[in-house]
CHARMM internal coordinates of N, CA and C (Angstrom, degrees):
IC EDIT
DIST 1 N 1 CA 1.4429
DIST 1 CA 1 C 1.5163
ANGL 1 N 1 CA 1 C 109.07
DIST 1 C 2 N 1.4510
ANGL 1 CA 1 C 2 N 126.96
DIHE 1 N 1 CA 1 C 2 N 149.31
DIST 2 N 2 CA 1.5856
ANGL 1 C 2 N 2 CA 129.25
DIHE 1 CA 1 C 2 N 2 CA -162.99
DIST 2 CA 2 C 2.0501
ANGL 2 N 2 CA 2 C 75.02
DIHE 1 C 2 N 2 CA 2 C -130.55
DIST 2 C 3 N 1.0967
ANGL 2 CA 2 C 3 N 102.27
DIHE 2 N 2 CA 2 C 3 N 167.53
DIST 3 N 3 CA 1.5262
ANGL 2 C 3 N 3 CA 121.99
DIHE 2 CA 2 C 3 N 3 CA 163.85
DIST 3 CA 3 C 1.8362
ANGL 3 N 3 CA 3 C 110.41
DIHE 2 C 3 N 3 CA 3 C -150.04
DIST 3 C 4 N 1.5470
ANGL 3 CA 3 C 4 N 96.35
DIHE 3 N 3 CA 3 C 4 N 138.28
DIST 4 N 4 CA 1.8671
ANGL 3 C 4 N 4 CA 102.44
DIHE 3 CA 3 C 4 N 4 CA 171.13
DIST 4 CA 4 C 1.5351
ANGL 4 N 4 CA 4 C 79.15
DIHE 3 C 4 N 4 CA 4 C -132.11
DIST 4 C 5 N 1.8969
ANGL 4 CA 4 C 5 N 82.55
DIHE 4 N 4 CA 4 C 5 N 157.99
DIST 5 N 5 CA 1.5636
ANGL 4 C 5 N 5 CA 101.49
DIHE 4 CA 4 C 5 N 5 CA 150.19
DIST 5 CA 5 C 1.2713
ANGL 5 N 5 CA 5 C 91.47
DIHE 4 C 5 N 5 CA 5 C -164.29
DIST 5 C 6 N 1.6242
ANGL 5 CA 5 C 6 N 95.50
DIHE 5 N 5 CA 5 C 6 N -179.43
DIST 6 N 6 CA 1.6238
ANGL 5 C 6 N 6 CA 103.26
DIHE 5 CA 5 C 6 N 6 CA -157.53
DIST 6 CA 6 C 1.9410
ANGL 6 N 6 CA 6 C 113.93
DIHE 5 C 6 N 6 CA 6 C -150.87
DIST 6 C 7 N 0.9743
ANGL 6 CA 6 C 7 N 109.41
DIHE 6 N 6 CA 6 C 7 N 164.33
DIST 7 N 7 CA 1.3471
ANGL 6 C 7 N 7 CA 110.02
DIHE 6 CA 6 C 7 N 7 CA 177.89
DIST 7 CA 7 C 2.2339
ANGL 7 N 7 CA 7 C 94.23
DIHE 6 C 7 N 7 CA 7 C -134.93
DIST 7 C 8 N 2.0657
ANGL 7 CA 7 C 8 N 87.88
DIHE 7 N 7 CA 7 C 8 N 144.60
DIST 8 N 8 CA 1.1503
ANGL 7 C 8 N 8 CA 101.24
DIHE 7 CA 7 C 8 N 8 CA 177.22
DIST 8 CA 8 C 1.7596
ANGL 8 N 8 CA 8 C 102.37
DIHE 7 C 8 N 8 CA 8 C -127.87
DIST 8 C 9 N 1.2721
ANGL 8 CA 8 C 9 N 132.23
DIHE 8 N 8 CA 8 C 9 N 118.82
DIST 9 N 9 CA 1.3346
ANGL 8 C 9 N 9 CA 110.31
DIHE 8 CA 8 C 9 N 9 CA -177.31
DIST 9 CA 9 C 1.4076
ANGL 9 N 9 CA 9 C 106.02
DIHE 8 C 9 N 9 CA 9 C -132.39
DIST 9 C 10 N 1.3087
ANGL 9 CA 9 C 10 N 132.02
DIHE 9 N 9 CA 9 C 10 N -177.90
DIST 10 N 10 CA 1.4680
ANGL 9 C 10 N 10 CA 129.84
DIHE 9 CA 9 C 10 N 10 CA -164.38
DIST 10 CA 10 C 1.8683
ANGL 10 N 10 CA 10 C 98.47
DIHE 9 C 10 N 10 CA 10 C -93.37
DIST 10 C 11 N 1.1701
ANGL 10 CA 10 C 11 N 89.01
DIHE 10 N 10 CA 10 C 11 N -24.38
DIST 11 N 11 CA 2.1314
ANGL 10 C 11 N 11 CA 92.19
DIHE 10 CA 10 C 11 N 11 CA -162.75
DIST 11 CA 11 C 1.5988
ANGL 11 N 11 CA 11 C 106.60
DIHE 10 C 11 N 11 CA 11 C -106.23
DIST 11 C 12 N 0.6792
ANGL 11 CA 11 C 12 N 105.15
DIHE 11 N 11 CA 11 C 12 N -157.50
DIST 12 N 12 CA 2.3933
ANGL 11 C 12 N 12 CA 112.78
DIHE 11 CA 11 C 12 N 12 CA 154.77
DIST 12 CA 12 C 1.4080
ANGL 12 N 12 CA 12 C 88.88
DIHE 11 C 12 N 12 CA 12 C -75.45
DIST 12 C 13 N 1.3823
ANGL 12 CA 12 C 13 N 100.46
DIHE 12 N 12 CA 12 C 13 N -179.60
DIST 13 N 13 CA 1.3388
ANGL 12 C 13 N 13 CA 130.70
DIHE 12 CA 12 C 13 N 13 CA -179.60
DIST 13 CA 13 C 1.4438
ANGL 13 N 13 CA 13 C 86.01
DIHE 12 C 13 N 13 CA 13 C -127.52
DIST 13 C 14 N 1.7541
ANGL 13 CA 13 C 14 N 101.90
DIHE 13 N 13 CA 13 C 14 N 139.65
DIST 14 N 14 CA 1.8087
ANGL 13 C 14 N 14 CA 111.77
DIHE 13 CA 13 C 14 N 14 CA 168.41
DIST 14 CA 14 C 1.2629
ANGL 14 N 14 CA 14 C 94.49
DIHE 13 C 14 N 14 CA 14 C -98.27
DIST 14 C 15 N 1.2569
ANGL 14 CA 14 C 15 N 91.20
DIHE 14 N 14 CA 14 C 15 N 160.11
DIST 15 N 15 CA 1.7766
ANGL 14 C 15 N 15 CA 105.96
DIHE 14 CA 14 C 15 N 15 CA -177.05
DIST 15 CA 15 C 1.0638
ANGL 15 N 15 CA 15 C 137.76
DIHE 14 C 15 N 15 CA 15 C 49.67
DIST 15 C 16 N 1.6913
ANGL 15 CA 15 C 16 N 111.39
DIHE 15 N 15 CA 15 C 16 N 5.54
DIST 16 N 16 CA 1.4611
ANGL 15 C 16 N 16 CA 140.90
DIHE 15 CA 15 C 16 N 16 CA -174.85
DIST 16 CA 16 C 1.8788
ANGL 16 N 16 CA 16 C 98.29
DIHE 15 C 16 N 16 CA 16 C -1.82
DIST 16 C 17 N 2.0141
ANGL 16 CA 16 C 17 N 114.10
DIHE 16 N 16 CA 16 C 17 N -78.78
DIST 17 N 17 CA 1.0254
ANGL 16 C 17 N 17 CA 103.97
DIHE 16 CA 16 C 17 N 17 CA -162.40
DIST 17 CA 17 C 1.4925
ANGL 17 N 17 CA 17 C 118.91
DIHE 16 C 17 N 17 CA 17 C -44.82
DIST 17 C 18 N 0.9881
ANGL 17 CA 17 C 18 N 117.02
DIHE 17 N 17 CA 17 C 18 N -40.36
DIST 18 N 18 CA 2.0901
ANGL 17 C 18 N 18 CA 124.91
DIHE 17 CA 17 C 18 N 18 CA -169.31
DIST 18 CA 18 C 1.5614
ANGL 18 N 18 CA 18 C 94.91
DIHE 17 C 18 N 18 CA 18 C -59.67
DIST 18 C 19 N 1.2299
ANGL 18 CA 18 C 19 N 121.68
DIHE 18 N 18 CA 18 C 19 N -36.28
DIST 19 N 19 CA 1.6064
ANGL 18 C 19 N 19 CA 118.55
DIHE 18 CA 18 C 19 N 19 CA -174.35
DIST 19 CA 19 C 1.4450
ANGL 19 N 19 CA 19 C 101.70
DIHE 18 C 19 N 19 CA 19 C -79.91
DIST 19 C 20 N 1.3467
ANGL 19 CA 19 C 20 N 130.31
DIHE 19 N 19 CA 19 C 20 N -39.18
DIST 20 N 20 CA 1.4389
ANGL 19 C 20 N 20 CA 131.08
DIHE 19 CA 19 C 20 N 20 CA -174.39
DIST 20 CA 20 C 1.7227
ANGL 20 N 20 CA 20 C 109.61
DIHE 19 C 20 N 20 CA 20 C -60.20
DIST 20 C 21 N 1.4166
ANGL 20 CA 20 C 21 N 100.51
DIHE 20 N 20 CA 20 C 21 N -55.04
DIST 21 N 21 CA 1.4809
ANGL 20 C 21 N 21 CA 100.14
DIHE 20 CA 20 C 21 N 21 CA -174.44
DIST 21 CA 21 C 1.5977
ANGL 21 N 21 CA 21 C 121.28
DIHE 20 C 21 N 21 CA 21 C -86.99
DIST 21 C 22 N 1.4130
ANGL 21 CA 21 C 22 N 90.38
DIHE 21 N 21 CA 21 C 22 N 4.09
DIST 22 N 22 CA 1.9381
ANGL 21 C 22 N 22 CA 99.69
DIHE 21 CA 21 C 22 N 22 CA 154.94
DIST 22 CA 22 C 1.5342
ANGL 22 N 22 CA 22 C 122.42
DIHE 21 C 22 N 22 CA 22 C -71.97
DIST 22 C 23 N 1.5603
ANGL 22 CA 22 C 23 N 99.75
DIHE 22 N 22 CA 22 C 23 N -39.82
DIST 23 N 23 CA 1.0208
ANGL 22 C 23 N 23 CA 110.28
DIHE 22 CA 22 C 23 N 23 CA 178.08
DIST 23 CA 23 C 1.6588
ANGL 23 N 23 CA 23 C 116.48
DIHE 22 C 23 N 23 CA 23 C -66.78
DIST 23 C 24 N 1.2092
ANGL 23 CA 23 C 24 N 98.31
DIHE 23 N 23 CA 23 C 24 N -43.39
DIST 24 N 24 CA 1.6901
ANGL 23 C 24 N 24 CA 105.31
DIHE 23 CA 23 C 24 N 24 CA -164.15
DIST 24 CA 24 C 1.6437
ANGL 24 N 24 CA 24 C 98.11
DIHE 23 C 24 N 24 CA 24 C -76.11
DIST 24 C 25 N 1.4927
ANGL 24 CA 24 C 25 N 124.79
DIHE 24 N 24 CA 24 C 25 N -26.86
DIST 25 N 25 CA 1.4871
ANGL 24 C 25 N 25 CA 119.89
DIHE 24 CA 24 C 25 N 25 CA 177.56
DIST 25 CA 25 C 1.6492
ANGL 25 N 25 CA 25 C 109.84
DIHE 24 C 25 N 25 CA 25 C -71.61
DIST 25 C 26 N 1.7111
ANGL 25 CA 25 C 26 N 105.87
DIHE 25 N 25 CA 25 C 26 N -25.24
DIST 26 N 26 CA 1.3988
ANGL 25 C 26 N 26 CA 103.29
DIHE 25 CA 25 C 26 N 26 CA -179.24
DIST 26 CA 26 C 1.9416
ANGL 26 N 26 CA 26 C 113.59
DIHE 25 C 26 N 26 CA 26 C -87.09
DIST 26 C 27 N 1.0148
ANGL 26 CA 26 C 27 N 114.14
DIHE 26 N 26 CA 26 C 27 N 16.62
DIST 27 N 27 CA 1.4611
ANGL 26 C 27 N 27 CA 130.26
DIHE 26 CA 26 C 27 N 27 CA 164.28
DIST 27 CA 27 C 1.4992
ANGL 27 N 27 CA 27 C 117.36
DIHE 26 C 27 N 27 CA 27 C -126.74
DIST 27 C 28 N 0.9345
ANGL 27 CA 27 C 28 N 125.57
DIHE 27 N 27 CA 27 C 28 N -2.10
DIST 28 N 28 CA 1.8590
ANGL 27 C 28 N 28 CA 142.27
DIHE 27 CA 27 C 28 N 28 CA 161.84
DIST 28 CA 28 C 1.5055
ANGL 28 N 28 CA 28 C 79.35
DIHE 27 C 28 N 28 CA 28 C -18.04
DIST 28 C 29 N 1.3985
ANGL 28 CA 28 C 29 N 121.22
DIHE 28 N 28 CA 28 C 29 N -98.75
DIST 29 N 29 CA 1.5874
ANGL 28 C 29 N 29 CA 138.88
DIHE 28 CA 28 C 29 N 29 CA -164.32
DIST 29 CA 29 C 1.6507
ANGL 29 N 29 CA 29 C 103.15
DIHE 28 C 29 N 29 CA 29 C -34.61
DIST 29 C 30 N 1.4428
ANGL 29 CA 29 C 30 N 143.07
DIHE 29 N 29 CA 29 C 30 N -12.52
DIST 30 N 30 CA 0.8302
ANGL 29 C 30 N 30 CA 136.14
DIHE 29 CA 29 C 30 N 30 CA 178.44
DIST 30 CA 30 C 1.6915
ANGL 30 N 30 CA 30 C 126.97
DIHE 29 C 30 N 30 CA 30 C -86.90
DIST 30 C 31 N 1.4867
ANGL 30 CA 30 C 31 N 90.92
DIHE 30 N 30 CA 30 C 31 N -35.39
DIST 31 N 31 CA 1.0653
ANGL 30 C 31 N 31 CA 103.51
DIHE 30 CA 30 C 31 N 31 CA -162.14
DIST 31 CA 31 C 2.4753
ANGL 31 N 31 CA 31 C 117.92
DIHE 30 C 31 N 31 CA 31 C -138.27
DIST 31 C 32 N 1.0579
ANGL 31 CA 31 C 32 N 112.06
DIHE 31 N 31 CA 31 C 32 N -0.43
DIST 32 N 32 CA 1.6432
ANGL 31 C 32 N 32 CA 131.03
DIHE 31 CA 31 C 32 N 32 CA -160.52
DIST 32 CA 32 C 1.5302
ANGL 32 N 32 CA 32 C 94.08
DIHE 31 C 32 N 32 CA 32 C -16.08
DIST 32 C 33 N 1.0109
ANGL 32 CA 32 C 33 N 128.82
DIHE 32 N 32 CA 32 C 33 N -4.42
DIST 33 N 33 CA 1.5588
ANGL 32 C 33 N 33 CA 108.02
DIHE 32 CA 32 C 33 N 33 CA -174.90
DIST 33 CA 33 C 1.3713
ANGL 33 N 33 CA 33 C 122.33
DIHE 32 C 33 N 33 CA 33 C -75.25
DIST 33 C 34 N 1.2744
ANGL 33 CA 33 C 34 N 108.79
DIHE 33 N 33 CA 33 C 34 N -50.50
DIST 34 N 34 CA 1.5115
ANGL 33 C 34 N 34 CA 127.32
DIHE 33 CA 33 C 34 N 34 CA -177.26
DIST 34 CA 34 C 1.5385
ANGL 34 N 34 CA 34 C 106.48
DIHE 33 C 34 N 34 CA 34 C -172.19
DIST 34 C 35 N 1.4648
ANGL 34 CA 34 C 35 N 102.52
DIHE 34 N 34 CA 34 C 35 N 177.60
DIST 35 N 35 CA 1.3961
ANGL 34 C 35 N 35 CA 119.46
DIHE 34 CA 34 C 35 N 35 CA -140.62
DIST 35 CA 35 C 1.3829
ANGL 35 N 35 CA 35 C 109.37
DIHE 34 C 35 N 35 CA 35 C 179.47
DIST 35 C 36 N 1.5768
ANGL 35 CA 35 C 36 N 116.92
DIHE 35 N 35 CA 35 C 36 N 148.61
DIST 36 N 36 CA 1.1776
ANGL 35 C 36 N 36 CA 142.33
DIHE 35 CA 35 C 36 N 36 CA 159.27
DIST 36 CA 36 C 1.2976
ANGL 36 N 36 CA 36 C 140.32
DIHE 35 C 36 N 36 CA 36 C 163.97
DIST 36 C 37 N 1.1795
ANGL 36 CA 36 C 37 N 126.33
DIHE 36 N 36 CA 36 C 37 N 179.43
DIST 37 N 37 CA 1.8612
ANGL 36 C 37 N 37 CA 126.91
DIHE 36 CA 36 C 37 N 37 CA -133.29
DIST 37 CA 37 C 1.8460
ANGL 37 N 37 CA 37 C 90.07
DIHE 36 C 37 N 37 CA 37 C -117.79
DIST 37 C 38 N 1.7635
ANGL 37 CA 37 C 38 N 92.50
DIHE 37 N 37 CA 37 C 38 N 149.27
DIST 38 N 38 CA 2.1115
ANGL 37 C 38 N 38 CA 93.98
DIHE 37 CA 37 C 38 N 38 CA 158.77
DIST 38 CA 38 C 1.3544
ANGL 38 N 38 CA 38 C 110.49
DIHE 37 C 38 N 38 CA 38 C -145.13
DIST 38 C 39 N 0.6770
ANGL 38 CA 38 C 39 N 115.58
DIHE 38 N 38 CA 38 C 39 N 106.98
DIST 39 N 39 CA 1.7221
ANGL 38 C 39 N 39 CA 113.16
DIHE 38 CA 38 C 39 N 39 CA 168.51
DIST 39 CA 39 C 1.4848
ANGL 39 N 39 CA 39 C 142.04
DIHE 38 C 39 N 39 CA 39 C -77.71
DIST 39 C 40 N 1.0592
ANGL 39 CA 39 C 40 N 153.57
DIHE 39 N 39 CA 39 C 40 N 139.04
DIST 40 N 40 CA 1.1258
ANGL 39 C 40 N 40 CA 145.18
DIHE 39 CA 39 C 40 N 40 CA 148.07
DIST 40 CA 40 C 1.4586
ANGL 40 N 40 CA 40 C 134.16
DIHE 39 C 40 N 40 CA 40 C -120.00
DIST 40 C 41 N 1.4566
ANGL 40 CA 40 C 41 N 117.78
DIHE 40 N 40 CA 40 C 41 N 136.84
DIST 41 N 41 CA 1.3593
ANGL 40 C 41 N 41 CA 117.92
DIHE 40 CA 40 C 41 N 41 CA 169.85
DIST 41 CA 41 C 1.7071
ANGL 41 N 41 CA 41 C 112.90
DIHE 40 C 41 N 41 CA 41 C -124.66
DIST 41 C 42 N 1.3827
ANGL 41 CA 41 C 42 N 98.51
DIHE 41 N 41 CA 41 C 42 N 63.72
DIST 42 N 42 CA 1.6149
ANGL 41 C 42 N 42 CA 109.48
DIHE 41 CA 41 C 42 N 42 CA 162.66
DIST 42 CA 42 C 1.5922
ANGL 42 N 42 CA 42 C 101.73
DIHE 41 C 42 N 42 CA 42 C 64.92
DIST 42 C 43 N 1.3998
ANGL 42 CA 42 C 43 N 131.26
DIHE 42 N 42 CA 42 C 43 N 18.96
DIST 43 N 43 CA 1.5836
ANGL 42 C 43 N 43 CA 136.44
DIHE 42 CA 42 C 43 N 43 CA 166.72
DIST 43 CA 43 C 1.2240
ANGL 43 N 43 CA 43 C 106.97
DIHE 42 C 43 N 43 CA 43 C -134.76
DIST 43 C 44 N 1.1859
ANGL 43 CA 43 C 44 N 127.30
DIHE 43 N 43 CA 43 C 44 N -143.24
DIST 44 N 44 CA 1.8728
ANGL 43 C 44 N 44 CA 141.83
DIHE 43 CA 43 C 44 N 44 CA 174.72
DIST 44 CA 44 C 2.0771
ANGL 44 N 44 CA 44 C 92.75
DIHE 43 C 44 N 44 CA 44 C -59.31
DIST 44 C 45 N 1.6267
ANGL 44 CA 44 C 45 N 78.55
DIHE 44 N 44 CA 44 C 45 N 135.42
DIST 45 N 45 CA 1.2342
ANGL 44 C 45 N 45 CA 86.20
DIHE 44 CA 44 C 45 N 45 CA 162.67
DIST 45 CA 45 C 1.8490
ANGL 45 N 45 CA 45 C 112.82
DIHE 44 C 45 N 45 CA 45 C -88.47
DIST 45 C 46 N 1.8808
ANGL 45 CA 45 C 46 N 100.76
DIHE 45 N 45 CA 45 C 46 N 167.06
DIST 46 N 46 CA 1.6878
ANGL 45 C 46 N 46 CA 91.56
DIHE 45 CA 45 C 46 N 46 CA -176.35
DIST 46 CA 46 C 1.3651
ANGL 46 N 46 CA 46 C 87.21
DIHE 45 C 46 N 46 CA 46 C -140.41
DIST 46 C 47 N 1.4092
ANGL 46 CA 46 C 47 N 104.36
DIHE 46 N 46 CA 46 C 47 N 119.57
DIST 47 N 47 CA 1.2802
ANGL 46 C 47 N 47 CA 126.78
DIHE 46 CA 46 C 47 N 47 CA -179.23
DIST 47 CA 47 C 1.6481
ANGL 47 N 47 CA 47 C 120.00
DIHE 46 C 47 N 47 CA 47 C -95.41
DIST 47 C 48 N 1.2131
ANGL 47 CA 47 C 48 N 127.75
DIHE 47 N 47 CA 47 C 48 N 140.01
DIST 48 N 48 CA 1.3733
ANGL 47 C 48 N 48 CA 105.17
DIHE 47 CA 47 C 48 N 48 CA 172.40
DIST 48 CA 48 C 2.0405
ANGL 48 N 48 CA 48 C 99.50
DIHE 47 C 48 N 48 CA 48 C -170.13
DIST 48 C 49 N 1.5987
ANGL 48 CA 48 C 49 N 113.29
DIHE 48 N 48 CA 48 C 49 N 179.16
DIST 49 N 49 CA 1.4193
ANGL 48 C 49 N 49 CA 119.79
DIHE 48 CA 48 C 49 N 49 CA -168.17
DIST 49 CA 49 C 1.6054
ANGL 49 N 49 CA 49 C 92.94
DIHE 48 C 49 N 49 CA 49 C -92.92
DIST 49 C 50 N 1.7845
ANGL 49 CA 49 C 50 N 119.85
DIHE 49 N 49 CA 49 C 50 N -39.71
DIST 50 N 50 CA 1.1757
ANGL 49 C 50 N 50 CA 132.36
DIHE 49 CA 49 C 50 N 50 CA 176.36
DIST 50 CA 50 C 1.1723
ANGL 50 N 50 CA 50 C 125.84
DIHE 49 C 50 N 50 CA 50 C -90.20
DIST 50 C 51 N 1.3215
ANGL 50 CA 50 C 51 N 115.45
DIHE 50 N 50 CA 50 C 51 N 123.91
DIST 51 N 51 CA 1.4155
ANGL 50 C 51 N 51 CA 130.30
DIHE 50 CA 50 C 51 N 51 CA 179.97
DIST 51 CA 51 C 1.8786
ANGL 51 N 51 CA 51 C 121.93
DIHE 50 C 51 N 51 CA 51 C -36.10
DIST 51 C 52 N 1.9439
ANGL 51 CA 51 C 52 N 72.67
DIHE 51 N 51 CA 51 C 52 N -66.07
DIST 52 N 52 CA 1.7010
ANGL 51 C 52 N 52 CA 70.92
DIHE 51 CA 51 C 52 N 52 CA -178.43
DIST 52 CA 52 C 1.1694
ANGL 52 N 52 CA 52 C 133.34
DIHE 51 C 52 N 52 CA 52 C -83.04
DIST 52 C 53 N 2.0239
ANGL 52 CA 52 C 53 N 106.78
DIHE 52 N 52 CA 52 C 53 N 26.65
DIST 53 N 53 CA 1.5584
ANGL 52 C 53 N 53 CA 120.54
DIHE 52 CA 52 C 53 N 53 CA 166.38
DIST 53 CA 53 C 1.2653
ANGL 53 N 53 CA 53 C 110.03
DIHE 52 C 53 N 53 CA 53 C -104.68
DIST 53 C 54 N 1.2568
ANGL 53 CA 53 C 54 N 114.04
DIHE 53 N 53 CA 53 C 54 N 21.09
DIST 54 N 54 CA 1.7238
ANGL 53 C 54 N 54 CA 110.20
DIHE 53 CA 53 C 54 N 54 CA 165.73
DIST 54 CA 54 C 1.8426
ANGL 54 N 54 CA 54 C 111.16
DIHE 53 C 54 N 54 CA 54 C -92.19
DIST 54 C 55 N 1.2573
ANGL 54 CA 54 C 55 N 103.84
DIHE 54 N 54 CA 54 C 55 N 172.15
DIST 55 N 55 CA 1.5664
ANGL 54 C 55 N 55 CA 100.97
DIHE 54 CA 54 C 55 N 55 CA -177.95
DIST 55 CA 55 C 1.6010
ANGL 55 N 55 CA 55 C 104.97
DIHE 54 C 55 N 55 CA 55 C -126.21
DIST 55 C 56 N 1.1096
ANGL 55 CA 55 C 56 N 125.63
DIHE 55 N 55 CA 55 C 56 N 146.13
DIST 56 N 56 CA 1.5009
ANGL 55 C 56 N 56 CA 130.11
DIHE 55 CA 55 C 56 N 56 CA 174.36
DIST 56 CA 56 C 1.0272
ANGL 56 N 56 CA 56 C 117.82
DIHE 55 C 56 N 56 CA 56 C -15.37
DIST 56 C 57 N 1.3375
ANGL 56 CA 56 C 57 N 142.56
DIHE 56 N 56 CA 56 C 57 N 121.39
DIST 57 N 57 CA 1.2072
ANGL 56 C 57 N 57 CA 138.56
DIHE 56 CA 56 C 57 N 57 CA 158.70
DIST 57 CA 57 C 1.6567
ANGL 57 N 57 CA 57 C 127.89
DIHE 56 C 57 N 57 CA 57 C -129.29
DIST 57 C 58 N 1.4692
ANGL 57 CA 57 C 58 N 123.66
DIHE 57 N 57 CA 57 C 58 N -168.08
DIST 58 N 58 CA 1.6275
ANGL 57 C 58 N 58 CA 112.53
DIHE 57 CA 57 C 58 N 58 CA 169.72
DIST 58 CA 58 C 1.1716
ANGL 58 N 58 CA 58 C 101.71
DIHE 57 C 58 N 58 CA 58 C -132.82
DIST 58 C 59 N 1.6868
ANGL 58 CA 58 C 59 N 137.03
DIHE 58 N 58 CA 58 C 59 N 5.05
DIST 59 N 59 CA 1.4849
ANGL 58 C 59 N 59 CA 122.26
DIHE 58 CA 58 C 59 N 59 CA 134.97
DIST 59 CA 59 C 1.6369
ANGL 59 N 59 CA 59 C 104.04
DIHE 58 C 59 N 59 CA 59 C -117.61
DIST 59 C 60 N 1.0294
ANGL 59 CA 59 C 60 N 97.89
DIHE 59 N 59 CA 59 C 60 N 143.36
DIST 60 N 60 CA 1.6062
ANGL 59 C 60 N 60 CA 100.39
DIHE 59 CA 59 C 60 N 60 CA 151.21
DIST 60 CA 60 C 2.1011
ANGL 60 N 60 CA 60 C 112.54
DIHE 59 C 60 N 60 CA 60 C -159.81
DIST 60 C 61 N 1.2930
ANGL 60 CA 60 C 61 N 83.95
DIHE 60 N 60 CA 60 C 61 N 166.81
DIST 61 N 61 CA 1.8730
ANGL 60 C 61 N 61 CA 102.97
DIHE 60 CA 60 C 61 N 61 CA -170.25
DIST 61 CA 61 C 1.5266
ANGL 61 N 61 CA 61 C 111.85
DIHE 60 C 61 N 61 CA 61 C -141.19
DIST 61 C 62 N 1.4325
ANGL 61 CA 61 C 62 N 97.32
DIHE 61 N 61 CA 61 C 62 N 141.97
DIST 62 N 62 CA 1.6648
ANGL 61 C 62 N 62 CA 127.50
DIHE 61 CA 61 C 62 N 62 CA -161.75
DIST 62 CA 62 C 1.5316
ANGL 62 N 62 CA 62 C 82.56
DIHE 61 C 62 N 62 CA 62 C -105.52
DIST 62 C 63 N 1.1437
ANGL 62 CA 62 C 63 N 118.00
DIHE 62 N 62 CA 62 C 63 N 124.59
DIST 63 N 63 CA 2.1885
ANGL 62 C 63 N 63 CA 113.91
DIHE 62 CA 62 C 63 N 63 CA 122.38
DIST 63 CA 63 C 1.1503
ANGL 63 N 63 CA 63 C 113.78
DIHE 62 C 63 N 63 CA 63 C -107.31
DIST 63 C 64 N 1.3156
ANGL 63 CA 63 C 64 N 91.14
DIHE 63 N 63 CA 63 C 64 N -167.64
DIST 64 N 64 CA 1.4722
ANGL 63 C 64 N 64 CA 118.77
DIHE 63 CA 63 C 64 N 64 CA -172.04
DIST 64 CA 64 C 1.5504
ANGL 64 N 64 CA 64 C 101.72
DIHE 63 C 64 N 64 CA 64 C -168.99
DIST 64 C 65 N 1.4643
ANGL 64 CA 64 C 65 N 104.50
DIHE 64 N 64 CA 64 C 65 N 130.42
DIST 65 N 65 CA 1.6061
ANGL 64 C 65 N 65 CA 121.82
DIHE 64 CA 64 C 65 N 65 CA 170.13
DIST 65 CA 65 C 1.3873
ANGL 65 N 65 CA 65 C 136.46
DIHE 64 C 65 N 65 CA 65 C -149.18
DIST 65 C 66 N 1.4208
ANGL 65 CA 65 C 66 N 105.66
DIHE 65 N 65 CA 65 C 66 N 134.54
DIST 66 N 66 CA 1.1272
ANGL 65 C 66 N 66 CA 131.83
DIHE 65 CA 65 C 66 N 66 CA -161.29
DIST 66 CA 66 C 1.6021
ANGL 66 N 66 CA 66 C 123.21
DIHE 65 C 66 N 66 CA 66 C -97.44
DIST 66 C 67 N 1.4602
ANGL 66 CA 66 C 67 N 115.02
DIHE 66 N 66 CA 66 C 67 N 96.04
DIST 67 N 67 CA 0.9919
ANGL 66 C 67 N 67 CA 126.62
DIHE 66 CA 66 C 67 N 67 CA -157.63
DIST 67 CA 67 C 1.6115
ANGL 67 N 67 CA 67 C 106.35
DIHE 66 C 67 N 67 CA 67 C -80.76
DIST 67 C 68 N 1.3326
ANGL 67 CA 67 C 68 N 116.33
DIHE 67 N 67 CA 67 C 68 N 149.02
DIST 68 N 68 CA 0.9843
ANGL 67 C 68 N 68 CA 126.56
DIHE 67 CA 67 C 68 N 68 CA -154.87
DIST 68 CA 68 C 1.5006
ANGL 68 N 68 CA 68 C 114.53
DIHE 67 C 68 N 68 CA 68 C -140.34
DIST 68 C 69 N 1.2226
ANGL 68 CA 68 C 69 N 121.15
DIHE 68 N 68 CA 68 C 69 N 83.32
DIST 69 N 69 CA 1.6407
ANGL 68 C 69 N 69 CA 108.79
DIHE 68 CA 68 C 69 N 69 CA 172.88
DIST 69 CA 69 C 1.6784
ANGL 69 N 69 CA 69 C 142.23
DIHE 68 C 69 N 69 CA 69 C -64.29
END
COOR INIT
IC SEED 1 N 1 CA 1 C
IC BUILD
């Protein structure tokens, strides 16, 4: 099983990373293998494995995946 979730908001998000890796700890059980974050604020998206290398945005999404042999 893999898990995403996501946030959509009208403005930036403050503190974006602390909210990202809330999210991604609250899908741990979904997914322990790997993981990572995407953001957007209406230009280039900024993708990354680390939270606090994303940049402000007004959507962004967590997975998590569960590798499977």
């Amino acid at each position: 099983m893999c898990g995403i979730a996501g946030i959509v908001a009208s403005r930036p998000i403050q503190d974006l990373p602390t909210v990202l890796t809330q999210l991604s700890r609250g899908l741990m059980h979904r997914g322990p293998d790997d993981g990572g974050f995407l953001t957007c604020a209406g230009g280039p998206f900024s993708l990354g494995r680390d939270a606090s290398a994303v940049r402000a945005g007004t959507v962004a999404l967590v997975h998590r995946r569960l590798s499977i042999v």
